[in-house]
N, C-alpha and C positions, 0 to 999 in steps of 0.2 A: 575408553575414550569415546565419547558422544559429543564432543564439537561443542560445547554449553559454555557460558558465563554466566552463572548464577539460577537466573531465571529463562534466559537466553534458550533459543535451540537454534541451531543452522543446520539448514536444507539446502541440497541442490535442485533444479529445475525438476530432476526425475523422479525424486524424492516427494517434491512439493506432487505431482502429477499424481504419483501412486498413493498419497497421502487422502489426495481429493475424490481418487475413485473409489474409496471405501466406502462411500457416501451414494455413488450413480449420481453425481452433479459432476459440472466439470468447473475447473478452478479458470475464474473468469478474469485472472491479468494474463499479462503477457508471461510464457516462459520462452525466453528469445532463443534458448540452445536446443529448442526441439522443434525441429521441424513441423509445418502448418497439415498436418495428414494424419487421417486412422490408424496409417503403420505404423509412424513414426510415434505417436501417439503411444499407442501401444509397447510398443520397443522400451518406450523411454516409463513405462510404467513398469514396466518387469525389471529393469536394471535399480528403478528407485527401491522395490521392495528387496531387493538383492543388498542393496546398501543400509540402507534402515537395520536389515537380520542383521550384518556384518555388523553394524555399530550399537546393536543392541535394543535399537529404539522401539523395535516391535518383537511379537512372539505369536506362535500359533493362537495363542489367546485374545491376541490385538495387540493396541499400543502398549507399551512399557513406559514409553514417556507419556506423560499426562498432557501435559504444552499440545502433543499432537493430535490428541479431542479437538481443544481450540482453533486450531490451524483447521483439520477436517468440518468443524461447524463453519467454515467460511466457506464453504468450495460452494458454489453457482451465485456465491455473490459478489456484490462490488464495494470498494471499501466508501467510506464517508469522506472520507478526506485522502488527497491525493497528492504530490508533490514531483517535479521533475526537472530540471534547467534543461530550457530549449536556446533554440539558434536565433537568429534575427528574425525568420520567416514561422516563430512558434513551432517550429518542428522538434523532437524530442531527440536532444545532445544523444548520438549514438552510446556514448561510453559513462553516460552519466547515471548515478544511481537514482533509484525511486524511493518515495520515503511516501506510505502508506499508513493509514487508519481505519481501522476494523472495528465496528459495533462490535457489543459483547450479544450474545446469539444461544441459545440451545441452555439458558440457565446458568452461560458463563456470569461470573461477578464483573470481570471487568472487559476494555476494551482489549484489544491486539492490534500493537505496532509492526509495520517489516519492512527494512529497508534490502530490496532489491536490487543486484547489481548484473549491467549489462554480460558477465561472464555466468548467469545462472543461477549465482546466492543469493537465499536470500536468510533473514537475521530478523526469525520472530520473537517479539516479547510482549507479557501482558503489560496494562498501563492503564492507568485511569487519564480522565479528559483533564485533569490540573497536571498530570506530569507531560499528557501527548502536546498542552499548551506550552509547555518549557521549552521541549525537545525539537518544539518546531519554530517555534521563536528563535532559538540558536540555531537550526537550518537555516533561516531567511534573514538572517544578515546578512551587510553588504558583504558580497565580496569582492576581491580587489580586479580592476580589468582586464583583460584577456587577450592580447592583441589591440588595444584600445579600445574595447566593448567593454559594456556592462554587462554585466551576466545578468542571466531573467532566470527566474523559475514559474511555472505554470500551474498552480494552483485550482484544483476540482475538488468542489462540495458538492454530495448525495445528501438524499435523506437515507435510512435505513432502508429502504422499498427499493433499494437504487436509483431513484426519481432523482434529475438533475437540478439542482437549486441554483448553485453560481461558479461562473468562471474566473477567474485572477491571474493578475502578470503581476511578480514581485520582482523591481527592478531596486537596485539601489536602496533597500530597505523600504521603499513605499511601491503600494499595493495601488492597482488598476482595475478595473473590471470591465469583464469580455462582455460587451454587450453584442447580439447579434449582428453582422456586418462587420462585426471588427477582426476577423481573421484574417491571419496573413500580414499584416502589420502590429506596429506596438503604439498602443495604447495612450492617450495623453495622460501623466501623472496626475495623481491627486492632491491636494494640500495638507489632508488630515493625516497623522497616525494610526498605524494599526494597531487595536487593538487584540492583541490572537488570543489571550482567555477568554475575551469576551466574543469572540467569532467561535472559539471553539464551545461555551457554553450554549450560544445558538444554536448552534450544531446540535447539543447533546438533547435542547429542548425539542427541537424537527426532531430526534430520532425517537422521543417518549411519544410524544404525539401521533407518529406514523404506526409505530409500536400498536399505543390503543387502539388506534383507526382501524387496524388489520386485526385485529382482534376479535 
């Protein structure tokens, strides 16, 4: 048993932790079930390699699962695209999951999706930018109200370099943009449609470009 659907792998925080220090980067989202400390740090790296043996995923050799090259070529960076529903005051829904996009990095062929959840899991898979465009399109529909709120989700574009491009509030199926000054409140609606292949193809062109640049 290795926790997989198909191409899928699932990691816990401790997992993801011990995964990223084979690298000597550290894995730069949040793992919310390990405490902010070098011990705890630590602590929660030794139990992930402990579970990884248990489940197979690694061996005195290295990984076993191949997925966890992928996963390990992200550790010290930040994804391209970012997704999260917050509260009124853009703060991030304690119990809400996060829904991530990973440049492809180290020779990988394609991108790495993961959606992360406030209990430690998270849920890698490879993906190219025409399926990460699907997958997030059906994220960011409307959903239904909450107490008589609209639900928001928070929306963050990187370039590959981790250089921040643009900010977004998707309310109600249409998209806002954080311009500075505007935190803390929500956003006036816009009239137009989003287009998200075509925001994600922007994307994918910032990341060739930054790609060469650094080159």
């Amino acid at each position: 048993m290795t926790d997989r659907a198909d191409s899928n792998v699932i990691l816990t925080d401790d997992e993801v932790a011990a995964v990223a220090s084979t690298t000597g980067r550290p894995w730069r989202r949040p793992l919310l079930t390990i405490e902010d400390s070098e011990r705890a740090l630590t602590s929660a790296i030794a139990r992930g390699f402990r579970s990884l043996g248990l489940r197979g995923l690694v061996s005195e050799a290295g990984f076993t699962e191949p997925l966890l090259a992928a996963v390990a070529a992200q550790a010290g960076h930040k994804p391209v695209l970012a997704a999260v529903a917050v509260e009124d005051d853009l703060s991030w829904s304690t119990d809400a999951e996060r829904w991530e996009l990973f440049a492809a990095r180290d020779g990988d062929s394609a991108a790495l999706s993961c959606i992360s959840t406030a209990a430690g899991i998270h849920v890698f898979a490879p993906c190219g930018f025409r399926e990460a465009a699907e997958a997030f399109g059906e994220l960011l529909k409307p959903a239904p109200p909450v107490d008589g709120r609209e639900a928001a989700i928070s929306v963050l574009v990187r370039g590959i370099n981790g250089e921040h491009l643009d900010s977004y509030l998707m309310r109600a199926g249409v998209l806002s943009v954080m311009r500075p000054g505007s935190e803390g409140r929500l956003p006036p609606e816009p009239t137009e449609p989003v287009d998200w292949p075509g925001v994600l193809a922007a994307i994918s062109t910032a990341d060739r470009a930054s790609a060469a640049e650094g080159q």
